[in-house]
ROROMAR-783402 format. One record per residue (C-alpha): residue number from 0; x, y, z. Coordinates in Angstrom, 1 decimal, always signed. Layout:
BEGIN
 kelo      x      y      z
  NUM      X      Y      Z
...
This chain:
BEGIN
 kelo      x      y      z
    0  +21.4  -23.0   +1.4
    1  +19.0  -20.4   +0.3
    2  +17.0  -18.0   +2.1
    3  +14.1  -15.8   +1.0
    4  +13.2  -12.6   +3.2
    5  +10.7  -10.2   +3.4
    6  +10.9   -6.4   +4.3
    7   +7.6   -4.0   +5.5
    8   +8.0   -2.3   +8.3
    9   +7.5   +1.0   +7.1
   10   +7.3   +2.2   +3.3
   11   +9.4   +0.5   +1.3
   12   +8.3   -3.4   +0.4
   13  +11.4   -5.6   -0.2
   14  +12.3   -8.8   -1.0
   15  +15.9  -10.9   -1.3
   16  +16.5  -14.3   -2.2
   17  +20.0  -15.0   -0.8
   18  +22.3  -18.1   -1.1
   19  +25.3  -19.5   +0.9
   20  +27.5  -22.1   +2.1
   21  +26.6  -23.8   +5.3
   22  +23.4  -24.0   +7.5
   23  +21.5  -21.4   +8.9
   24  +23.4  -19.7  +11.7
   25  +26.8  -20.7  +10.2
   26  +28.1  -17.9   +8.5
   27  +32.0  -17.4   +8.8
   28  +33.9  -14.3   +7.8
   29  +35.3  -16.5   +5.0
   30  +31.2  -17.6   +3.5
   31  +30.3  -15.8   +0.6
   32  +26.6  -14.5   +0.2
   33  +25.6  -14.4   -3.1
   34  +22.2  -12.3   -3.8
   35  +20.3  -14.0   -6.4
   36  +17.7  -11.5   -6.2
   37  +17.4   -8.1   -4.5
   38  +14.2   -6.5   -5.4
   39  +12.3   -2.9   -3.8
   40   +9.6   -0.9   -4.2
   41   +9.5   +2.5   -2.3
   42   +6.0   +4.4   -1.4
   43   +7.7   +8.0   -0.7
   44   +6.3   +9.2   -3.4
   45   +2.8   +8.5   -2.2
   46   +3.6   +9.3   +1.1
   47   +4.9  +12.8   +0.2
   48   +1.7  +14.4   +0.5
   49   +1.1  +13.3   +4.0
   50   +4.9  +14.3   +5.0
   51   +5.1  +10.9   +6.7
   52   +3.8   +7.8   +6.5
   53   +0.3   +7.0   +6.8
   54   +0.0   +3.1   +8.1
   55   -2.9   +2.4   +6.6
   56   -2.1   +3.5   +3.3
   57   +1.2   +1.5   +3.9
   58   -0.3   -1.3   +4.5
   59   -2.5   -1.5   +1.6
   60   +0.4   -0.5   -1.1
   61   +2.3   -3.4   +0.8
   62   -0.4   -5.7   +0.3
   63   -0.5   -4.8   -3.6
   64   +3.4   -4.8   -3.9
   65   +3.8   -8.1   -2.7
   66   +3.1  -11.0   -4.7
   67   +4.4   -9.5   -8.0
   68   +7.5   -8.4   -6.0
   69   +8.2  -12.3   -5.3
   70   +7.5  -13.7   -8.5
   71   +9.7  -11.0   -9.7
   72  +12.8  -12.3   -7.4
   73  +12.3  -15.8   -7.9
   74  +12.7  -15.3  -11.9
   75  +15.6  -13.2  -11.4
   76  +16.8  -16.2   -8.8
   77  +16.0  -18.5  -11.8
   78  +13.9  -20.1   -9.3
   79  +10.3  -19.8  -10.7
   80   +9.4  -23.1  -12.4
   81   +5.8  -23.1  -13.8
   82   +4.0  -26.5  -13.1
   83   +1.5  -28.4  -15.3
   84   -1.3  -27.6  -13.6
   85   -2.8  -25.8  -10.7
   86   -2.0  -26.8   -7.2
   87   -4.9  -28.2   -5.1
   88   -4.6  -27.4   -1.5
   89   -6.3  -30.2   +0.4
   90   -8.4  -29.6   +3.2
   91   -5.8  -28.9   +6.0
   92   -3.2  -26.6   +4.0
   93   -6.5  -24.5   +3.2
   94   -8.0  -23.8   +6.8
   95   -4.9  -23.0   +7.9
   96   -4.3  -20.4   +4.7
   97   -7.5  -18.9   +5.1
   98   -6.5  -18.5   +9.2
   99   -3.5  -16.5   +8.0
  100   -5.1  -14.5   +5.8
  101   -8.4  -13.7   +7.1
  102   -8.0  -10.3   +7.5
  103   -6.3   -9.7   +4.0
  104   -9.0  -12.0   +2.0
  105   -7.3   -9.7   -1.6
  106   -3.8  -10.6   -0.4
  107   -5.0  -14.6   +0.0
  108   -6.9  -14.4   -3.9
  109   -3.0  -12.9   -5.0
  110   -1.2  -14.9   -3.3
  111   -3.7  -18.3   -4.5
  112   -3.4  -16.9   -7.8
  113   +0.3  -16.3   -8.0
  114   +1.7  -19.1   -6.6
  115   -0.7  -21.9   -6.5
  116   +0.9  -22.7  -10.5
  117   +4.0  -23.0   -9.8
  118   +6.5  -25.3   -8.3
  119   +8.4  -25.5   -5.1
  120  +11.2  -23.0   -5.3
  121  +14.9  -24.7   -4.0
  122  +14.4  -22.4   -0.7
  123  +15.3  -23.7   +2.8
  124  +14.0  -20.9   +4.6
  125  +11.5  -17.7   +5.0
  126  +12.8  -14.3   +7.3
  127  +10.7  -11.8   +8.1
  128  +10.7   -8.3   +9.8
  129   +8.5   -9.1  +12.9
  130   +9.3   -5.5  +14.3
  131   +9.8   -2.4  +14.9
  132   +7.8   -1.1  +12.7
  133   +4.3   +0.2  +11.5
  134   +2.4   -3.0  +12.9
  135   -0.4   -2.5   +9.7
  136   +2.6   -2.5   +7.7
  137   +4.2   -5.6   +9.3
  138   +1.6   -7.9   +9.5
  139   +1.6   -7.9   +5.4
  140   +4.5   -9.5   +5.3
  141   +4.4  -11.5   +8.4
  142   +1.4  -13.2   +7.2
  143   +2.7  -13.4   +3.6
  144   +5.9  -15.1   +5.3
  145   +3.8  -17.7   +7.3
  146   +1.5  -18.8   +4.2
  147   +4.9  -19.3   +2.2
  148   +5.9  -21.3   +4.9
  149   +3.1  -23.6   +4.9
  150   +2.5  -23.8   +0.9
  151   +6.3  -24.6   +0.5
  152   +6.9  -26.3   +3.6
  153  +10.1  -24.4   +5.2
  154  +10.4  -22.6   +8.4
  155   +9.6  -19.3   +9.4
  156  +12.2  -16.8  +10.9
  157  +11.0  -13.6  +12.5
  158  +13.9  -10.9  +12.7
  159  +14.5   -7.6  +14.3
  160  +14.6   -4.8  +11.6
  161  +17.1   -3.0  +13.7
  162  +19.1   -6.2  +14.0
  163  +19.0   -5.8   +9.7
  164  +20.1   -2.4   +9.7
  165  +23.3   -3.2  +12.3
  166  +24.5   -6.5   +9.9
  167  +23.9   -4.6   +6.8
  168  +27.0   -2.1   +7.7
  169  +29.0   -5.0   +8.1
  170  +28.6   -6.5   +4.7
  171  +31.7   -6.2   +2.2
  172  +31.0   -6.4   -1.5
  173  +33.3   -9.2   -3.2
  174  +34.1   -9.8   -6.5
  175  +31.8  -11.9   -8.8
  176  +31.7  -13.1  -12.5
  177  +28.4  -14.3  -13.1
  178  +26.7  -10.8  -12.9
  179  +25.2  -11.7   -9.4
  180  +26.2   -9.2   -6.0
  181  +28.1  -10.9   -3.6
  182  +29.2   -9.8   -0.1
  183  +30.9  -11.3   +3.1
  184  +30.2   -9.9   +6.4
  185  +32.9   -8.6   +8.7
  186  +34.1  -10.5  +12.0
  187  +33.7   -8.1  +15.0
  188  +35.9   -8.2  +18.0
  189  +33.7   -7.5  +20.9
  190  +32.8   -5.1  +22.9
  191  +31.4   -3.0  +19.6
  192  +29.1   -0.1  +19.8
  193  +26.6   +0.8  +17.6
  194  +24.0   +4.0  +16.7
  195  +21.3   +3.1  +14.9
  196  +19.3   +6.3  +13.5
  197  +16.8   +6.0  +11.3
  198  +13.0   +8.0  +10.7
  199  +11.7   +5.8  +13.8
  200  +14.7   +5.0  +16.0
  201  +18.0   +6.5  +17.5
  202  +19.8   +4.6  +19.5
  203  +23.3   +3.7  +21.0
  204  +23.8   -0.1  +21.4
  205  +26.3   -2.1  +23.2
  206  +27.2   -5.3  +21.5
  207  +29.4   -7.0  +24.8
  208  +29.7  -10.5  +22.8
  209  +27.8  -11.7  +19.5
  210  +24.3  -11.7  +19.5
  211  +24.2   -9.6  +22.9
  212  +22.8   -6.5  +22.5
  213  +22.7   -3.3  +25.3
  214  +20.7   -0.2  +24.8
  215  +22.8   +2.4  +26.3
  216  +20.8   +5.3  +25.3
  217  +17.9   +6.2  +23.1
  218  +15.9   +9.5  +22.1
  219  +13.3  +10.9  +24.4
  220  +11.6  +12.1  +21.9
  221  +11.6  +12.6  +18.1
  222  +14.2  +10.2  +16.3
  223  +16.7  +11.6  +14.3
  224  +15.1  +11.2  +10.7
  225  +11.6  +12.3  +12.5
  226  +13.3  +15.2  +13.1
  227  +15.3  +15.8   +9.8
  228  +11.1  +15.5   +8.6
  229   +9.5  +18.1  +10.5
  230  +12.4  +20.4   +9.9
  231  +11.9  +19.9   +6.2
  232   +8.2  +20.8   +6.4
  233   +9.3  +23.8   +8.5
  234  +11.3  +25.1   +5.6
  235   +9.1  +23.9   +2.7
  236  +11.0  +21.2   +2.3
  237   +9.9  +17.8   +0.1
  238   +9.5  +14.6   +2.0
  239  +11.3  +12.6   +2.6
  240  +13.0  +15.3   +4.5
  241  +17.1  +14.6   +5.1
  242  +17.8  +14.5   +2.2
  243  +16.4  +17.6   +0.9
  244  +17.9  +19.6   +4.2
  245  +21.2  +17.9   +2.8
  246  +21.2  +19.5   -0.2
  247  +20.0  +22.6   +0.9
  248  +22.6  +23.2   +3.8
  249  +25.6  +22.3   +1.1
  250  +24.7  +25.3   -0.8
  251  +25.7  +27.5   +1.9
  252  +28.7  +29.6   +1.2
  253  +31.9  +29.1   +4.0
  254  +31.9  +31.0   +7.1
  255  +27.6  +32.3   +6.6
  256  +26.0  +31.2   +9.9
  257  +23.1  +31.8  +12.0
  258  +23.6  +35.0  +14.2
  259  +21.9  +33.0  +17.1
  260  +23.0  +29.6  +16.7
  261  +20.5  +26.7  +17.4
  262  +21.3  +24.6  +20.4
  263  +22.8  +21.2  +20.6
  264  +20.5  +19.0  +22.4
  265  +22.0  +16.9  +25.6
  266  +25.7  +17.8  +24.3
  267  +26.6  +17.7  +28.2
  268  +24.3  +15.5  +29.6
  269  +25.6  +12.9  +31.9
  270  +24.0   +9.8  +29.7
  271  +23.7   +8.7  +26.4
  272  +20.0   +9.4  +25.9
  273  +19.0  +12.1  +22.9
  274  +16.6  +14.9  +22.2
  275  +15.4  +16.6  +19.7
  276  +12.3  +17.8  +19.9
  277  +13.6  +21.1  +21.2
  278  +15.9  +21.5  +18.2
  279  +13.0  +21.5  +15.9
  280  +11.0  +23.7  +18.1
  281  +14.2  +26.1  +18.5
  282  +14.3  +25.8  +14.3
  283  +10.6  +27.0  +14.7
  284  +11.3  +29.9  +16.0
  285  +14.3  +30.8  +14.1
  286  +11.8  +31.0  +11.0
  287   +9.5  +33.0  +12.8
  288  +12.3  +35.8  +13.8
  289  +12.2  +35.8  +10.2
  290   +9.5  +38.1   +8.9
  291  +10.4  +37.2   +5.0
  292  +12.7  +34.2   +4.7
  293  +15.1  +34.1   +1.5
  294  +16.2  +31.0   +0.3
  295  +19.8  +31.5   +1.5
  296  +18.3  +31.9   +5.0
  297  +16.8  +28.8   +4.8
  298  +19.8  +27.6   +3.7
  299  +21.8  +28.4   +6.5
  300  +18.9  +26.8   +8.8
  301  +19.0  +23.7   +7.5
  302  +23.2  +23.6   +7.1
  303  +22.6  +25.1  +11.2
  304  +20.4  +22.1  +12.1
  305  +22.5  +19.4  +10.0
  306  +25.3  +20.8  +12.2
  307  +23.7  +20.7  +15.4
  308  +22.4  +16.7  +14.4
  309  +25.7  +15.8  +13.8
  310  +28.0  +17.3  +16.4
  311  +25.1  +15.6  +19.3
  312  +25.7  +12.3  +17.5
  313  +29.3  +12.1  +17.2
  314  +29.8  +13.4  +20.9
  315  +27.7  +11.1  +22.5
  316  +28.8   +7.7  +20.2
  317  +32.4   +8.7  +20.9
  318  +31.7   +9.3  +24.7
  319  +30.0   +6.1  +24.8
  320  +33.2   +4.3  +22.8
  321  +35.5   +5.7  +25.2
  322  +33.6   +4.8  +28.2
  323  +33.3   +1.2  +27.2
  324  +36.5   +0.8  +25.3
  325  +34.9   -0.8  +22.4
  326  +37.4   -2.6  +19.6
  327  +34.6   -0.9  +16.7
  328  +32.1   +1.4  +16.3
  329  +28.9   +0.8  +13.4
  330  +26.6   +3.1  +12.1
  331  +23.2   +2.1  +10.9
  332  +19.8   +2.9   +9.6
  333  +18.8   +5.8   +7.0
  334  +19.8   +8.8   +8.3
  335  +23.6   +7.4   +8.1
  336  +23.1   +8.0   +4.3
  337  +23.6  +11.5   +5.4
  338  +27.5  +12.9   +4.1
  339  +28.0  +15.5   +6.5
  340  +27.1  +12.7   +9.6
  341  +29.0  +10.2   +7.7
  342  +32.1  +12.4   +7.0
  343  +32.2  +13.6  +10.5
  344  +31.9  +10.2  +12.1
  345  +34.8   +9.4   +9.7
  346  +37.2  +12.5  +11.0
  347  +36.2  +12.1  +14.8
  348  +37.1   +8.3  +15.5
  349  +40.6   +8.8  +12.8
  350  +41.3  +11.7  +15.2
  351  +40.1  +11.0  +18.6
  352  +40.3   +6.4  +18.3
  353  +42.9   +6.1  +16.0
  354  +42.7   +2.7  +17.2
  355  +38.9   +2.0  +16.8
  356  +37.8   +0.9  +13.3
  357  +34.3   +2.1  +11.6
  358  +31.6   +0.4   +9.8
  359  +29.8   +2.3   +7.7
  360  +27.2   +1.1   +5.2
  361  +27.0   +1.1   +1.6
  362  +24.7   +4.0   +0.9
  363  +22.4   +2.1   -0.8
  364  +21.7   -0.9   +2.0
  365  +21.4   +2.2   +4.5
  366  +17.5   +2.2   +3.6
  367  +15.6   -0.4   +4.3
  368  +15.7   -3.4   +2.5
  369  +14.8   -7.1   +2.3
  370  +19.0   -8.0   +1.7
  371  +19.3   -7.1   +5.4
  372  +16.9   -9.1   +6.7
  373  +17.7  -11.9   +4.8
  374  +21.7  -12.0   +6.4
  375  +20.1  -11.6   +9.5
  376  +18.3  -13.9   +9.2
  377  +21.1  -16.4   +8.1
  378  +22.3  -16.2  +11.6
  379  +19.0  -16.3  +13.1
  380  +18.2  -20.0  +13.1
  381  +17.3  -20.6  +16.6
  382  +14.8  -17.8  +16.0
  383  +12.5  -20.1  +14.2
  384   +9.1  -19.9  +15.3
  385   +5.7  -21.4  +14.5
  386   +3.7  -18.7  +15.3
  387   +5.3  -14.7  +14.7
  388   +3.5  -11.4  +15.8
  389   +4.6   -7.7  +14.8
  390   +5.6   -5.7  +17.6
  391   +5.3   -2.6  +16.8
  392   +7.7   -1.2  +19.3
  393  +10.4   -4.3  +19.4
  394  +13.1   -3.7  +21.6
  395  +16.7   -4.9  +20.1
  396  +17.3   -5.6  +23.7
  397  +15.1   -8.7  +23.1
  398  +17.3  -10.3  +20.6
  399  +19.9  -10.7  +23.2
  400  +20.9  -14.2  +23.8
  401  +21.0  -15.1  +27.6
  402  +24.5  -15.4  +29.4
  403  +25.6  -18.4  +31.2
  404  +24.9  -16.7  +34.8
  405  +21.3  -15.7  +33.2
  406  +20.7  -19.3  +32.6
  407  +21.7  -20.2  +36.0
  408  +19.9  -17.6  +37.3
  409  +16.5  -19.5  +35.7
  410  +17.3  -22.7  +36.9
């Protein structure tokens, strides 16, 4: 089967065409998922001069990206078929096109004038990120999603972005000869953990059975990659920030640190909820000590502040891992692009849960992209739904499916 998915939740528009053996929901360890087409286009560049992103602006690059993004993945699918003449929609198929589109009335004159000349394309589904995520943003491709649904007749599958980021670590590449990526995703043995840190979102998850997801945790404030942000404007920093304070912070010679070390965040608290709103304030401050600030000082800030990241997310995962005795442990979203977090994630569970195995993903499916939301998708199939909104602030939480003593509970 073949599945097409779309990606806009923030700044990057993405689109995947993926293919596999068996229906939707049915993926075994043993399935091979071929990507026939795996294309991306990134705003940060535009964004840069806002040092984030600005939704609106988001939305409307989204909205421009989009429909030369899918004819661009169905002919590297060799999936776009030109017909002999120009589709007619007939009175129903119209209405309920123009319903979809009424507040994008440039995305519906692209999308007529893109598609509406070529044929059917062999796909047997649509996924979509339905949140979290800049709702402006999401509602591009939600209600490019739905319109593909009803010009081409397949269903609709809404998916949680987080969800996306937590199967794309668990993807293995696999060997191929026709030129095309392919990947198999890992079984887990249950309970997992996951964090998920990304610009919007840092999380610990507990994953008690397949599907199941538990939020143990979560910032109180600024995310992770928020924070790596802010810090990088502090210090004159490009954005995106991380990995800019990345750079800098390796170029510090050994054993040069900060005379008043910055704090670390919650280290002790008795949960597993984060902060780091103080750190960038405490950051603040440190520059302002400073009446003149070299570059090595700012240097050693950022190396400082990586540190400080780093040692609060290790602790709490591994605190969390222990507490549960969980069989694996998987890192997601963009900041785990990060070496220095990756590296130390790699050292702490080799030393301290010899016994616990890692998932770490590639570096380039960290971002976000529309190959993750295609897989989960894939095992979405009772997600299908007539009707999707974007939820802004979707909680993973709400993925969960129910337990038998839930059910019970409801009748």
């Amino acid at each position: 089967m073949r599945i097409l998915a779309i990606e806009t939740s923030c700044d990057e528009t993405g689109i995947a065409i993926l293919e596999t053996t068996g229906a939707l929901g049915a993926i075994s360890p043993r399935a091979q998922i071929k990507v026939l087409a795996d294309v991306l286009v990134s705003q940060a560049s535009i964004h840069a001069e806002f040092g984030g992103v600005f939704p609106a602006l988001a939305r409307r690059e989204h909205a421009k990206n989009m429909m030369p993004l899918i004819i661009r993945a169905l002919s590297e699918a060799d999936l776009l078929r030109p017909q002999q003449s120009v589709r007619i929609l007939h009175t129903k198929e119209k209405e309920t096109l123009e319903k979809i589109f009424y507040k994008e009335p440039e995305l519906f004159e692209a999308f007529k004038t893109a598609l509406l000349d070529i044929s059917i394309p062999d796909i047997d589904a649509i996924a979509v990120t339905s949140g979290p995520g800049l709702e402006p943003a999401l509602w591009v491709g939600i209600n490019t999603a739905e319109a593909l649904g009803t010009l081409w007749g397949v269903p609709v599958i809404p998916v949680n972005h987080m969800e996306g980021h937590i199967v794309a670590s668990l993807l293995t590449h696999k060997s191929t000869t026709d030129g095309k990526k392919n990947f198999a995703l890992a079984s887990l043995h249950y309970p997992a953990l996951t964090l998920l840190i990304s610009g919007g979102h840092t999380e610990l998850v507990l994953m008690a059975r397949a599907g199941t997801y538990e939020v143990l945790g979560q910032t109180r404030d600024d995310a992770v990659g928020e924070a790596f942000d802010k810090v990088a404007r502090m210090l004159g920093l490009a954005y995106p920030g991380g990995p800019e304070i990345s750079k800098l912070a390796e170029q510090v010679p050994t054993g040069k640190k900060l005379i008043d070390p910055l704090p670390r965040p919650m280290l002790s608290s008795k949960n597993f909820d984060f902060s780091f709103s103080g750190l960038k304030t405490s950051v603040l401050y440190a520059i302002k000590k400073i009446p003149s600030i070299t570059p090595e000082m700012k240097a050693i800030i950022a190396k400082d502040f990586e540190d400080s990241v780093t040692e609060v997310l290790v602790a709490k995962t591994l605190a969390a891992a222990k507490k549960y005795n969980v069989y694996e442990i998987i890192l997601g979203g963009g900041v785990s692009a990060n070496k220095k977090i990756r590296a130390a994630f790699i050292n702490a569970v080799r030393r301290e849960l010899p016994g616990v195995t890692l998932f770490l993903p590639d570096q380039k499916l960290s971002t976000d992209n529309g190959l993750m939301i295609g897989v989960a998708g894939l095992l979405r199939s009772s997600k299908v739904a007539k009707k999707i909104i974007a939820e802004g602030h979707l909680c993973l939480s709400q993925n969960s499916r129910p337990t038998l003593a839930e059910l019970r509970k409801r009748k």
